[in-house]
N, CA, C and O atoms as a printed pandas DataFrame, in Angstrom:
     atom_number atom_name residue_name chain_id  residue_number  x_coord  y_coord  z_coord
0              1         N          UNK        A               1    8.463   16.383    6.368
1              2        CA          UNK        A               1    9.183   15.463    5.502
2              3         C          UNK        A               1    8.229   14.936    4.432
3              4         O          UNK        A               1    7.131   14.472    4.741
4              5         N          UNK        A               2    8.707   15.021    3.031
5              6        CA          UNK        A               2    7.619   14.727    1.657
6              7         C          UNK        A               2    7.707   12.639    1.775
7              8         O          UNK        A               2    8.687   11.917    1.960
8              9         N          UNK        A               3    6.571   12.364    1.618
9             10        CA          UNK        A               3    6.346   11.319    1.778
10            11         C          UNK        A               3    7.469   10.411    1.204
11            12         O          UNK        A               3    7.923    9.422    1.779
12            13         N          UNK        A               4    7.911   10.956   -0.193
13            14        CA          UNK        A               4    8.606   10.952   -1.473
14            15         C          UNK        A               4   10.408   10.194   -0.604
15            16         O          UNK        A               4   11.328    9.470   -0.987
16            17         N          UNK        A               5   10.131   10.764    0.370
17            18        CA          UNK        A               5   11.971   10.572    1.111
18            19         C          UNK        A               5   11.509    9.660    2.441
19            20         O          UNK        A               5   12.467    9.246    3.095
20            21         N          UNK        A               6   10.283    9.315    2.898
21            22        CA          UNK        A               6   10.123    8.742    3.423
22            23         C          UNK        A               6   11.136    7.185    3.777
23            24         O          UNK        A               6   11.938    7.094    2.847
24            25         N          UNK        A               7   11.275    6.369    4.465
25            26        CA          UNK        A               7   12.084    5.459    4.699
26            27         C          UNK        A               7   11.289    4.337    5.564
27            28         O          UNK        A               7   11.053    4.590    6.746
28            29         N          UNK        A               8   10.876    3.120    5.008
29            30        CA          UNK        A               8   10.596    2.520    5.939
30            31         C          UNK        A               8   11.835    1.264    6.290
31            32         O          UNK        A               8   12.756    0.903    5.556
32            33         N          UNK        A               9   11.526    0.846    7.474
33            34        CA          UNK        A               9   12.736   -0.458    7.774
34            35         C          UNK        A               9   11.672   -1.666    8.375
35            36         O          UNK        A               9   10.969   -1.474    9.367
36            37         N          UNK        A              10   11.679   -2.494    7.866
37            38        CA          UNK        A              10   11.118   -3.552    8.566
38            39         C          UNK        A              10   12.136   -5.045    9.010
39            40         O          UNK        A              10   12.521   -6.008    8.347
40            41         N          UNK        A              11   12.282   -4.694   10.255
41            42        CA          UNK        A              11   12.694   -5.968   10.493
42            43         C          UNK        A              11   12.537   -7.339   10.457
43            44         O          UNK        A              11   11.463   -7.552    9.895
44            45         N          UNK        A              12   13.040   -8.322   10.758
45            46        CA          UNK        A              12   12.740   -9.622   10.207
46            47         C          UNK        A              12   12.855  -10.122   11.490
47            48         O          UNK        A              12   13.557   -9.507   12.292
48            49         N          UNK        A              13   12.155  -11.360   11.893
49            50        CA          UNK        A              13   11.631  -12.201   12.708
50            51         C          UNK        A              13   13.077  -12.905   12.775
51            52         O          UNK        A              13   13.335  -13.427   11.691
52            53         N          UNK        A              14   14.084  -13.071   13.721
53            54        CA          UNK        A              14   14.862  -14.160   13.347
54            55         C          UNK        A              14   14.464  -15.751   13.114
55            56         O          UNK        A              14   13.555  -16.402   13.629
56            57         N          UNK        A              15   15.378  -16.104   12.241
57            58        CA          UNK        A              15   15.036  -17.199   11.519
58            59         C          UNK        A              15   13.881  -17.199    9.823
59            60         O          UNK        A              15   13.954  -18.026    8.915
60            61         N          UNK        A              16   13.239  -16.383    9.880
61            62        CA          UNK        A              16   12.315  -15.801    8.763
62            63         C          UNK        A              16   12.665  -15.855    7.647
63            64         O          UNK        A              16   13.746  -15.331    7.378
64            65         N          UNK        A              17   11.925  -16.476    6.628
65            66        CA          UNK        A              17   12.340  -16.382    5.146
66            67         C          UNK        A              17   11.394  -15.745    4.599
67            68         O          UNK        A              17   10.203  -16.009    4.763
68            69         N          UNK        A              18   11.790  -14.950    3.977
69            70        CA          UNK        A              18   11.060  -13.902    3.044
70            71         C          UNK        A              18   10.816  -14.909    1.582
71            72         O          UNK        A              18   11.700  -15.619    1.104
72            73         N          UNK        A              19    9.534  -14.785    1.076
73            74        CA          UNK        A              19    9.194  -15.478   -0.019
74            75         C          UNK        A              19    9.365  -13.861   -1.470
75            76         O          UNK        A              19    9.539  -12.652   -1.318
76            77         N          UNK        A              20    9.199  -14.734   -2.705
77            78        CA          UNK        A              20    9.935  -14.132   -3.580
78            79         C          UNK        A              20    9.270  -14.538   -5.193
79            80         O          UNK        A              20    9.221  -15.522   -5.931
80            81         N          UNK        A              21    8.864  -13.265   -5.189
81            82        CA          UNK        A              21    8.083  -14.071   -6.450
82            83         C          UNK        A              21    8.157  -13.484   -7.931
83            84         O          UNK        A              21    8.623  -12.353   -8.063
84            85         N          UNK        A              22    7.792  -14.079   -8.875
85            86        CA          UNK        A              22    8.198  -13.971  -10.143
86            87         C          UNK        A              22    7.371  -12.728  -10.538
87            88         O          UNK        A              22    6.389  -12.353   -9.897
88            89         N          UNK        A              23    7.988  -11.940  -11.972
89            90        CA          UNK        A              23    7.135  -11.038  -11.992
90            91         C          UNK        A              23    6.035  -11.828  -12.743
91            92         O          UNK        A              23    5.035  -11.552  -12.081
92            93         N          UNK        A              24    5.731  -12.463  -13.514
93            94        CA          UNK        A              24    4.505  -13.650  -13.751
94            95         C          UNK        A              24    3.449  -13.797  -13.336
95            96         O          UNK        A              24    2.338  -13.606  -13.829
96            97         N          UNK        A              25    3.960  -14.347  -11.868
97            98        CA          UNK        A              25    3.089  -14.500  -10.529
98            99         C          UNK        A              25    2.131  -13.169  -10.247
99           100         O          UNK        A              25    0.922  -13.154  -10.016
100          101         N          UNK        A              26    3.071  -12.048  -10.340
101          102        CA          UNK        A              26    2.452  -10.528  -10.055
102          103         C          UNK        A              26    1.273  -10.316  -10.947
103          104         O          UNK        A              26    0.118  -10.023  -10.638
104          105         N          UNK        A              27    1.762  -10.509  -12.021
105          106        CA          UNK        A              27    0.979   -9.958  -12.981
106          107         C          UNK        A              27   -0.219  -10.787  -13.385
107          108         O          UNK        A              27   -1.151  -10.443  -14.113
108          109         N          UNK        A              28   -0.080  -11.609  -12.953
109          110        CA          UNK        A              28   -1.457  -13.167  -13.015
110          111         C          UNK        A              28   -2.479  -12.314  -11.961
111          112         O          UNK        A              28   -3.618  -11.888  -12.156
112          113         N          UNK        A              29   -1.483  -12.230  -10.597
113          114        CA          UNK        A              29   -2.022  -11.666   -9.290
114          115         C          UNK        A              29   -2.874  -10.274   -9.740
115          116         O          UNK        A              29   -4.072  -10.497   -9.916
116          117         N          UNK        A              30   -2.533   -9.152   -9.912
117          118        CA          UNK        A              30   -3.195   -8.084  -10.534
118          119         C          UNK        A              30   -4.334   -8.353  -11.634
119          120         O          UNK        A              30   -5.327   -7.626  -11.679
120          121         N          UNK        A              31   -4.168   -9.339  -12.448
121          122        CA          UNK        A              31   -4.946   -9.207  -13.722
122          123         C          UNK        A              31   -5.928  -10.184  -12.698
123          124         O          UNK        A              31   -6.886   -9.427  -12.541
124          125         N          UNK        A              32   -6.119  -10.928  -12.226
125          126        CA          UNK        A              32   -7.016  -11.902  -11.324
126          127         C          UNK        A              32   -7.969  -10.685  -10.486
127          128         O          UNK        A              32   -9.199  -10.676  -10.443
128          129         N          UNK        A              33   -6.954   -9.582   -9.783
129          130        CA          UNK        A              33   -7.882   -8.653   -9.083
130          131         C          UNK        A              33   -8.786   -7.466   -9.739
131          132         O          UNK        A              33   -9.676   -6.801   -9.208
132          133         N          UNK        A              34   -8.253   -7.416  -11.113
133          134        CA          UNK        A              34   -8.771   -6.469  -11.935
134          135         C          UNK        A              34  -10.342   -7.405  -12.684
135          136         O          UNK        A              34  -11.339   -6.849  -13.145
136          137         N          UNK        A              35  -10.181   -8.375  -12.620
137          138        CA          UNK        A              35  -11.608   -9.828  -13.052
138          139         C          UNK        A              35  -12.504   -9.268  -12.035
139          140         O          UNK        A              35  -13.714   -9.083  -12.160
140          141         N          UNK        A              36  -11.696   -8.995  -10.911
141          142        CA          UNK        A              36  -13.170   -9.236   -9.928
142          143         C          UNK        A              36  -12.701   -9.720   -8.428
143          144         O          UNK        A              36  -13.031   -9.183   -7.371
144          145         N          UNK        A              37  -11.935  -10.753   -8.579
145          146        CA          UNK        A              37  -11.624  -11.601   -7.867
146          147         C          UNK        A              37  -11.288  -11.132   -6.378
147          148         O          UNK        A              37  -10.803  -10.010   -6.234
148          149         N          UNK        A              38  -11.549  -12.025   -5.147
149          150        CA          UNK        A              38  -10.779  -11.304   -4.062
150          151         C          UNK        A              38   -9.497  -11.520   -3.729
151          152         O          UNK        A              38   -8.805  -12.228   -4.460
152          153         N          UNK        A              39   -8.957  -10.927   -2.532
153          154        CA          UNK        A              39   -7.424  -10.891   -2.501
154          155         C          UNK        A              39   -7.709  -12.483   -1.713
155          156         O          UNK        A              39   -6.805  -13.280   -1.966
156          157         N          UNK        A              40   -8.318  -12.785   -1.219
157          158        CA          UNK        A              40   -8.387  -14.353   -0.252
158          159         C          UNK        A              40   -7.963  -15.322   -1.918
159          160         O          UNK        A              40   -6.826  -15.731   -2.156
160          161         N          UNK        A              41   -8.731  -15.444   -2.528
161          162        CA          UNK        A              41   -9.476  -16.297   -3.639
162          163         C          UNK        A              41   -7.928  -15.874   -4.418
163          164         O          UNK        A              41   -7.273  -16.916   -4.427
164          165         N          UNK        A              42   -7.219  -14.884   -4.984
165          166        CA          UNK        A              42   -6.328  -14.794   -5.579
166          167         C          UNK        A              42   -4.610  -15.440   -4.900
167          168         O          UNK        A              42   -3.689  -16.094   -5.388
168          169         N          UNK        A              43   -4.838  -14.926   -3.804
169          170        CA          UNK        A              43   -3.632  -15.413   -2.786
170          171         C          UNK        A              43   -3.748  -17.128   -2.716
171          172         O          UNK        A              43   -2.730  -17.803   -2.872
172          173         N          UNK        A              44   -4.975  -17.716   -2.487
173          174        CA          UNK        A              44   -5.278  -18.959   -2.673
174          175         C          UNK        A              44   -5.211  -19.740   -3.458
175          176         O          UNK        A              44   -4.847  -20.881   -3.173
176          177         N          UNK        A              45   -5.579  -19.332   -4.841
177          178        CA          UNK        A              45   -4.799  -19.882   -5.922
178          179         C          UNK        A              45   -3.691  -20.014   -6.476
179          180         O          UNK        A              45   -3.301  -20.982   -7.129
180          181         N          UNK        A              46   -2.826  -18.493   -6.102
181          182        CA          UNK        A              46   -1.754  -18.679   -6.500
182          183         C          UNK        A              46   -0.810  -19.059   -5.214
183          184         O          UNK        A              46    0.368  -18.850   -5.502
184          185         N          UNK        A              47   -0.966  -19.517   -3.984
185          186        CA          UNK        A              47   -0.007  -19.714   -3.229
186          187         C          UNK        A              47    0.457  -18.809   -2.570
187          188         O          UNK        A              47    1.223  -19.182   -1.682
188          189         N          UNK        A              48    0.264  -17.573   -2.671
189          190        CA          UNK        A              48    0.862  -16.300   -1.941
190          191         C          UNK        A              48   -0.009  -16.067   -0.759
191          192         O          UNK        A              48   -1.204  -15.862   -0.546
192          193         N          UNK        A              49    1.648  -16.244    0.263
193          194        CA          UNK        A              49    1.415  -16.350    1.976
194          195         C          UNK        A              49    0.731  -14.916    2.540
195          196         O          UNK        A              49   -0.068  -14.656    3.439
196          197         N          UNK        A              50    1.278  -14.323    1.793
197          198        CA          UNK        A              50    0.661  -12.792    2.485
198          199         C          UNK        A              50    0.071  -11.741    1.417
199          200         O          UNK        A              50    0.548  -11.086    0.490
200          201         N          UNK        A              51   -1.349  -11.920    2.068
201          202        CA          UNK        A              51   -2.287  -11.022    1.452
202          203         C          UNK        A              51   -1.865   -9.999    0.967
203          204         O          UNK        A              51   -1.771   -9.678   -0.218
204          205         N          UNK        A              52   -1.502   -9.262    2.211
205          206        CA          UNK        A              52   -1.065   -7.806    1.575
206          207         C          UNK        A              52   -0.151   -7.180    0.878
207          208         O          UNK        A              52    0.047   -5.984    0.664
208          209         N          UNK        A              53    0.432   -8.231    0.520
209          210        CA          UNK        A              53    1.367   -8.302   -0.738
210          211         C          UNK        A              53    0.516   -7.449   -1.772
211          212         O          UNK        A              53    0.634   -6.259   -2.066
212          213         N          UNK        A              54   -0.411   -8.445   -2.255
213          214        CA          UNK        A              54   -1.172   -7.823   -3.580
214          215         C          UNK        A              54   -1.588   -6.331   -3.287
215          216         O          UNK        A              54   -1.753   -5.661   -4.307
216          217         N          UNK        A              55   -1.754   -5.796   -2.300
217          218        CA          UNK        A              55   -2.152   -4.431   -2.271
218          219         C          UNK        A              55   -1.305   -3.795   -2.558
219          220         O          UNK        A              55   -1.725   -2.837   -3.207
220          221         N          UNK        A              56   -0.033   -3.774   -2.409
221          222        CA          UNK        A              56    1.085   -3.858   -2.645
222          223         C          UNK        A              56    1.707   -3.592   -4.102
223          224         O          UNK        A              56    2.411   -2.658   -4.489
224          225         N          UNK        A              57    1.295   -4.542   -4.677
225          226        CA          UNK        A              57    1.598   -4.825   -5.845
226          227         C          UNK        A              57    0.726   -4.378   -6.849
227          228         O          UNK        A              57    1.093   -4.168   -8.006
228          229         N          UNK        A              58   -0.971   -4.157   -6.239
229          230        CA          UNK        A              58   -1.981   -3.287   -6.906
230          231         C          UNK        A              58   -1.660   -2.008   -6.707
231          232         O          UNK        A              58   -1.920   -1.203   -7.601
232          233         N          UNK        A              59   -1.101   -1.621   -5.627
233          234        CA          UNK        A              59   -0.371   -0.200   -5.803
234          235         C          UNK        A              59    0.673    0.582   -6.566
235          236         O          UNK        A              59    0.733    1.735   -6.991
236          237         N          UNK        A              60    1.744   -0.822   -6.589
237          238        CA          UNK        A              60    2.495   -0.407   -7.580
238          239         C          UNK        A              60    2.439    0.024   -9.608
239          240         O          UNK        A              60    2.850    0.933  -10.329
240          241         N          UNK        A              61    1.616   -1.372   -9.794
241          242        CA          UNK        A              61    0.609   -1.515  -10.890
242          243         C          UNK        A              61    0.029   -0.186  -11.592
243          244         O          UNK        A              61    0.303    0.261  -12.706
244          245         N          UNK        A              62   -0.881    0.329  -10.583
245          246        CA          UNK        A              62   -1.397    1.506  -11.123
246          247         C          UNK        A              62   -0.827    2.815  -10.944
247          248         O          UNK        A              62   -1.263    3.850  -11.448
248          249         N          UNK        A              63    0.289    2.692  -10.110
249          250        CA          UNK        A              63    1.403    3.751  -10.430
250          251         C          UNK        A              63    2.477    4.228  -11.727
251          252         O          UNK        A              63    2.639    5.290  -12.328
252          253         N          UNK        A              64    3.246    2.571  -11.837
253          254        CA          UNK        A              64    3.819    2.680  -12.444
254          255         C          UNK        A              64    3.382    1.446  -13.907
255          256         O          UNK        A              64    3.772    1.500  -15.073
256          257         N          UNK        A              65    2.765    0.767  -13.463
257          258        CA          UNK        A              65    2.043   -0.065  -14.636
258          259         C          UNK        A              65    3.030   -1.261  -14.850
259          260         O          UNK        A              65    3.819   -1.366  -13.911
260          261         N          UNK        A              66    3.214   -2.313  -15.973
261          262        CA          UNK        A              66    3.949   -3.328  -15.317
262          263         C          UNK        A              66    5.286   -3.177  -14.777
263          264         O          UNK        A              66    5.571   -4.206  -14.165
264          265         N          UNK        A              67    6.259   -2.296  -14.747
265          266        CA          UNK        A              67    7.516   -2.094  -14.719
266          267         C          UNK        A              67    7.357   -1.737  -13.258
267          268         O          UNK        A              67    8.389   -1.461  -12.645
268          269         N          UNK        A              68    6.072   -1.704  -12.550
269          270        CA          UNK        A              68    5.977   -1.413  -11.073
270          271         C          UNK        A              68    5.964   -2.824  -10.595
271          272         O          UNK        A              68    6.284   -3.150   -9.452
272          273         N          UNK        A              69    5.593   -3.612  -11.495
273          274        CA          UNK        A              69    5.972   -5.246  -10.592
274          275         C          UNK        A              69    7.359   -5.791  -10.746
275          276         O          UNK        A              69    7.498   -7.005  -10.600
276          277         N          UNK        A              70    8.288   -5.133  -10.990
277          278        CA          UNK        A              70    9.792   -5.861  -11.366
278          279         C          UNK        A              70   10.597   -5.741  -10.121
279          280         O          UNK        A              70   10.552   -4.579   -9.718
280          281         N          UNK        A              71   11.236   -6.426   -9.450
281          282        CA          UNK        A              71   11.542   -6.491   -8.618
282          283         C          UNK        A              71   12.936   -5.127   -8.242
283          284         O          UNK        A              71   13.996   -5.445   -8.782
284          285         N          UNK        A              72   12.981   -4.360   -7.790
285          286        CA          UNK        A              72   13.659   -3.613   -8.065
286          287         C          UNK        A              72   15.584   -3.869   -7.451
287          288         O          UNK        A              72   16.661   -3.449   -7.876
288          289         N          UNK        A              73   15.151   -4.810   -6.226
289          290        CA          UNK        A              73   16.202   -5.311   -5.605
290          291         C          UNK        A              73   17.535   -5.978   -6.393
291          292         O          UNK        A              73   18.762   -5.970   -6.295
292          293         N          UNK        A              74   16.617   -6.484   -7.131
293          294        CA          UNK        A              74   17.486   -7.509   -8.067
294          295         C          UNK        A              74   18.250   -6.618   -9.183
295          296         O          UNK        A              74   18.860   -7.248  -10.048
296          297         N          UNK        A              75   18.265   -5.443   -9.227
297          298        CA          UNK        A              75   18.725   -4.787  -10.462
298          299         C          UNK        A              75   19.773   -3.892   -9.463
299          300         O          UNK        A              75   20.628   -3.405  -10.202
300          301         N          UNK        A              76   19.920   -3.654   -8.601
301          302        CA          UNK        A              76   20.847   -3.097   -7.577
302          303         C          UNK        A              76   21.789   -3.887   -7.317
303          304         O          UNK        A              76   22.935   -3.448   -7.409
304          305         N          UNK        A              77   21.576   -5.231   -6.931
305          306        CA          UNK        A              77   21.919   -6.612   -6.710
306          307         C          UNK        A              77   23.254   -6.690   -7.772
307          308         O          UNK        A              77   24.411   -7.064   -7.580
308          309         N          UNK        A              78   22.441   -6.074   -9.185
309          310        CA          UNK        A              78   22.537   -6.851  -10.458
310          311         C          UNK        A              78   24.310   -5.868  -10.646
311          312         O          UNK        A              78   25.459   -6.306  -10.686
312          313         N          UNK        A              79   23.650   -4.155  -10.734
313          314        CA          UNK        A              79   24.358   -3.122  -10.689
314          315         C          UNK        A              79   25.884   -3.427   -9.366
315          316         O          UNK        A              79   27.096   -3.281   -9.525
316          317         N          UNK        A              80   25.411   -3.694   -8.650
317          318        CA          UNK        A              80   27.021   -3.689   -7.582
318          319         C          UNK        A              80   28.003   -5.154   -8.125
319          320         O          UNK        A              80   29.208   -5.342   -7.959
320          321         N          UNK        A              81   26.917   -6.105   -8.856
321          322        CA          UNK        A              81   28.041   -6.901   -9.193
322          323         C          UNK        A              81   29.120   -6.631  -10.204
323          324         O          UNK        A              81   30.111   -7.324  -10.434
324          325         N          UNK        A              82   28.729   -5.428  -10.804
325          326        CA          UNK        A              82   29.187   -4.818  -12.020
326          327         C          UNK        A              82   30.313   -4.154  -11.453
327          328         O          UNK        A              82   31.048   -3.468  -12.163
């Protein structure tokens, strides 16, 4: 199976709120890790609960460049209300 069709599912903790962040935030976040900065020291300043978010988001970044930080959910979201 090509990685490409891969599927992950992650379940949620009941009761769990998933945090949600601006593309702003992202892009502060990336340009902070591209300075130098660490993921502790960046997550710390900006408030973001989970580290590995930014790896995340540094992954997407240099894939697809800023249009890899846009939330993609929200445009599906956006599309079925249509």
């Amino acid at each position: 199976m090509s990685d490409k069709y891969l599927e992950v599912i992650i379940l949620a903790k009941k009761g769990q709120v998933f945090s949600s962040y601006s593309f702003d935030t992202k892009k502060k976040a990336v340009d902070m890790r591209l300075q130098g900065m660490t993921k502790k020291e960046v997550a710390t300043e900006l408030g973001i609960a989970d580290i590995g978010r930014l790896k995340v988001w540094m992954r997407k970044y240099r894939e697809h460049g800023d249009s890899g930080l846009v939330d993609q959910r929200k445009r599906v979201q956006a599309a079925k209300e249509l």
